[in-house]
C-alpha positions, 0 to 999 in steps of 0.5 A: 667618782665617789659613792657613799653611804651611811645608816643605823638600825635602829635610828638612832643605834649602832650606825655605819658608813661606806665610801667607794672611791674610783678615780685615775689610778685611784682605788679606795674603799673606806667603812668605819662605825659608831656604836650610837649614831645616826643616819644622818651622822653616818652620811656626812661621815662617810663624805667626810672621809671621802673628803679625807683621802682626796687630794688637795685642789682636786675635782670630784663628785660625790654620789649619795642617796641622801637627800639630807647630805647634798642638799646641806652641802650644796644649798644649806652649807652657806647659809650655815658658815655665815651664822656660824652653823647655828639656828636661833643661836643654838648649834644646828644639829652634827654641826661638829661634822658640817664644820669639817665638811665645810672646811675640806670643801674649801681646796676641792672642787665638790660637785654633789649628785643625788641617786635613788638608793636601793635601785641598782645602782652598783658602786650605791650598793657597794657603799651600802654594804661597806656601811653594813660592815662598819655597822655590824662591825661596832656590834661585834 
C-alpha cells in the first residue's frame, strides 16, 4: 500500500510532496520539494517517486486525496498517450511529469483509489506532513 500526497502554499509557491510505502518487508518514507511548483505537480511528484522505488512487475495501490492524480491516471492517461500528452496540439499541462508516470505504470500492476484528505485517515496524514517537510525544507 502506498499513500501520497503533494501541495504548495500558496498555489502556486514553494510546493512538497510525501510518500508512505508499507508492503511485505518493505518500509519507505520519501519527501522532496521545488521552490515554485504546484499542487498538481507535487501530487503526481510524489506518485512519481512512489513508482521509483517499487519494483518491477509488481502490484500496488496508490492512495491519494487528489482527484486531479487518479483520475489522470486511471481515466485520462490513454486518451493523453494517444495524442502524444497534447491538447489541441499544445502540451497538456506537467506532461513532462504524465509522461514518466506513464512510462513506469507500464511493468506495475497500479490500482488507484481516492481518500478524503484531512479526515483521518492515518498513513494520508502521514504523507501530508512528509509533504509539509519537503515544502518548508525548500524555504529553508
Amino acid at each position: 500500500m502506498v499513500h501520497t500526497d503533494g501541495g504548495a502554499s500558496p498555489n502556486p509557491g514553494p510546493g512538497g510532496f510525501g510518500v508512505i510505502l508499507r508492503s511485505e518487508g518493505l518500509a519507505v518514507d520519501l519527501f522532496g520539494g521545488e521552490p515554485r511548483t504546484t499542487n498538481n505537480r507535487m501530487e503526481l511528484m510524489a506518485a512519481v517517486s512512489a513508482l521509483e522505488v517499487l519494483p518491477a512487475r509488481c502490484r500496488a495501490t496508490i492512495v491519494s486525496d487528489s482527484k486531479y492524480l487518479i483520475d489522470g491516471a486511471s481515466k485520462w492517461i490513454t486518451g493523453w498517450r494517444r495524442r502524444g500528452f497534447q491538447r489541441d496540439g499544445v502540451p497538456i499541462p506537467n506532461s513532462d511529469l504524465w509522461k514518466s508516470l506513464d512510462a513506469l505504470m507500464v511493468d506495475r500492476s497500479i490500482f488507484w483509489r481516492w481518500t478524503k484528505g484531512h479526515d483521518g485517515d492515518v498513513a494520508n496524514e502521514l504523507a501530508d506532513r512528509l509533504a509539509t517537510l519537503g515544502r518548508t525544507g525548500v524555504l529553508a
